[in-house]
C-alpha positions, 0 to 999 in steps of 0.5 A, a space after each residue: 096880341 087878341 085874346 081868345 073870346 066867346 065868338 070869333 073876332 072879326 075887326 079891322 082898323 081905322 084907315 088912316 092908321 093902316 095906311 101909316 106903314 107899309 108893314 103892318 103891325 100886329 093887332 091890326 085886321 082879323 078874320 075868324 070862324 071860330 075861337 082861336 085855340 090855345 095850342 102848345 107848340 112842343 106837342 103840335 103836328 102836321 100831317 101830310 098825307 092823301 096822294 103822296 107816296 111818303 106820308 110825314 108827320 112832322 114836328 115845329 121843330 122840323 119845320 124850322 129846322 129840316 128845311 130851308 126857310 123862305 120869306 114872302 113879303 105879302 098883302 093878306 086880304 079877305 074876299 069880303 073886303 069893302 063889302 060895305 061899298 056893295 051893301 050900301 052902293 048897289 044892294 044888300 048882301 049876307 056877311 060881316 060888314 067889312 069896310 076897306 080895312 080887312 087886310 095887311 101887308 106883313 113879311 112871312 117866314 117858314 119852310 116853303 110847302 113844296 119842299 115839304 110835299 116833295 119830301 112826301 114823294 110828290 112829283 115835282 112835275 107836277 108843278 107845270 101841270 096837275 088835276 090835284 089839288 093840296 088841302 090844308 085843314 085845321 081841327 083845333 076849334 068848331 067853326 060856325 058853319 063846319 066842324 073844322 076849317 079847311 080850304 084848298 089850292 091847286 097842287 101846281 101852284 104848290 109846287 112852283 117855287 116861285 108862287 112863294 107859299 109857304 108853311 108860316 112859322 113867323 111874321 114880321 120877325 116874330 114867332 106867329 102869336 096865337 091869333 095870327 095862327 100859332 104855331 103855324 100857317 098857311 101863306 099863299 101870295 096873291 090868293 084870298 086869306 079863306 085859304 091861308 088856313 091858321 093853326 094848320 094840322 093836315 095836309 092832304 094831296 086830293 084828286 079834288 078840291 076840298 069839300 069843306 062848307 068854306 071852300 063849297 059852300 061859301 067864298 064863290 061869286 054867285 051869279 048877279 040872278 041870284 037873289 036870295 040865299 034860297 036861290 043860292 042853294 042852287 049855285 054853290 056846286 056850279 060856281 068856282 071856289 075863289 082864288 086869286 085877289 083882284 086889283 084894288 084900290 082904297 081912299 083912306 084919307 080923308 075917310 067918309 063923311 070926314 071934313 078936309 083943308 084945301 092947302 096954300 096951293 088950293 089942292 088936298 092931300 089924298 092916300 090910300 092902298 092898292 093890291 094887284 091882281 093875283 100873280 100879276 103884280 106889283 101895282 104899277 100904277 094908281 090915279 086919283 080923283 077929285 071931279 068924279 072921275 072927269 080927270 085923274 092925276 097919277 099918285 106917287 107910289 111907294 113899294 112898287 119897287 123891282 116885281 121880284 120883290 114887290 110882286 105880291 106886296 100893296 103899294 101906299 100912294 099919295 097925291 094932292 088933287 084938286 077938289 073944289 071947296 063944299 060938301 058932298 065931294 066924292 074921291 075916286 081912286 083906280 090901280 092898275 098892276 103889271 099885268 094891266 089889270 085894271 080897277 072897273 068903276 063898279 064890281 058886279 053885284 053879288 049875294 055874298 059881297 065878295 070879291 069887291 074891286 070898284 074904284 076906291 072911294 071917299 064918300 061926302 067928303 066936306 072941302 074947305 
């Protein structure tokens, strides 16, 4: 477990070690705003409240114990994933300087936020169809650029079960450990980690989003015009908030500027991750390549298993390629997911380097 600092950490792991399992431990990637706070579970409470005919407040203890647990298996992925690709491949842009490691795949258990909202006497019909939207907020610590963190989602997608989000009380098996969000957190499949909202207080049921500086102010894909964070103060109210993660894929072995054996057979050994696209999982498909992109072998996956399962899980995959022997060689990966979304060779560039989704890439590999 990370201990608390003086500034929030930020971190993610060596490639090679994250695609080793496909649960990831503990300790692995980190994203923060702020501190993370030391809370005691017996006195912490979450309110619900806003537009809903009940308001609660409620204890961990019934959390866990007024209501059925559900377990998601899931990737958590931050929009600012491979920002580094975009930074160095296409322009410069503002934030952390992520490279293809900010995310994980873990097994998440707690109360599902629907039943704690119909507690509250929020219609379930409104799980077809609603203008609302839920606001998770956390007011443990002072963020950088706010006084608290918070973020939003659709009511609708709240309320349908088989969106899976959850109020996390644990992850892979064990009581959530304060820099994962003790004592409890917000898990959304499919949608970016901005808003699977840590230390959670408050939720509110709201006739619009939230207007917190992360949700309205940051985590949007500002048109490619726009140059400056000057120009940007224009934009931030006309863009959408981002929501869904897009198909992606990353070469983790070999990593860049690492030297690699051809085998016996003339061929190397190539692995990686992909995720799929929001809902429409799992990753059905990853091809690779070794002659820039001129002919593409498909990659043995594993956990792209039935979608009722896997539907919001990453997939590690593994393929031998081709690659003639020298320096300077580039490997390219591209996933697809079972909605036939499919990776795009280069993202479009944007000021923030959110939302990154090019082909995965190995850069000045070296083949001997």
């Amino acid at each position: 477990m990370a201990s608390p600092g003086e500034s929030p950490l930020n971190r993610e792991p060596r490639l090679r070690d994250l695609v080793s399992r496909f649960i990831t431990r503990s300790g692995a990637y980190h994203r923060n705003h702020s501190i993370f706070p030391a809370i005691d579970g017996s006195l912490h409470l979450v309110q619900v409240g806003g537009e809903v005919k009940r308001p609660l407040t409620l204890t961990l203890t019934q959390l866990r114990d007024e209501f059925a647990q559900h377990e998601v298996t899931c990737a958590l992925q931050c929009a600012g994933n491979r920002r580094h690709t975009m930074r160095t491949k296409l322009k410069e842009v503002r934030g952390v300087d992520w490279r293809d490691g900010a995310v994980m795949n873990c097994t998440w258990r707690g109360p599902r936020l629907r039943d704690v909202l119909l507690r509250a006497g929020v219609k379930s019909e409104y799980a077809a169809q609603s203008p609302l939207h839920v606001e998770f907020l956390c007011f443990q610590a002072m963020c950088e650029d706010d006084n608290c963190y918070a973020g939003s989602i659709e009511l609708w997608r709240a309320l349908q079960q088989d969106k899976d989000v959850i109020l996390a009380l644990e992850m892979n098996g064990e009581t959530l450990t304060p820099d994962y969000g003790y004592p409890v957190r917000v898990v959304i499949p499919g949608i970016i980690g901005a808003r699977w909202v840590k230390w959670l207080d408050c939720i509110m049921v709201r006739k619009t989003e939230s207007p917190n500086y992360y949700q309205a102010h940051d985590y949007k894909v500002l048109p490619p015009e726009v140059l400056t964070w000057e120009m940007a103060e224009d934009y931030w109210d006309k863009a959408p908030s981002m929501q869904e993660n897009l198909v992606n894929s990353v070469v983790a072995v070999p990593d860049d500027d690492e030297t690699i054996f051809q085998g016996s057979d003339g061929l190397i050994e190539v692995r990686g991750y992909a995720v799929p696209q929001g809902d429409q999982g799992p990753v059905i498909r990853v091809e690779v390549s070794g002659d820039e992109g001129n002919t593409w072998v498909e990659a043995e996956l594993h956990g792209a298993g039935p979608q009722n399962r896997y539907k919001w899980c990453w997939v590690l995959w593994r393929a031998r390629i081709k690659v003639d022997q020298g320096s300077n060689k580039t490997i390219y990966s591209r996933a697809t997911d079972a909605g036939g979304n499919t990776q795009p060779m280069w993202s479009e560039w944007n000021i923030r380097g959110v939302g990154y989704n090019g082909y995965g890439a190995s850069w000045n590999v070296t083949v001997l």
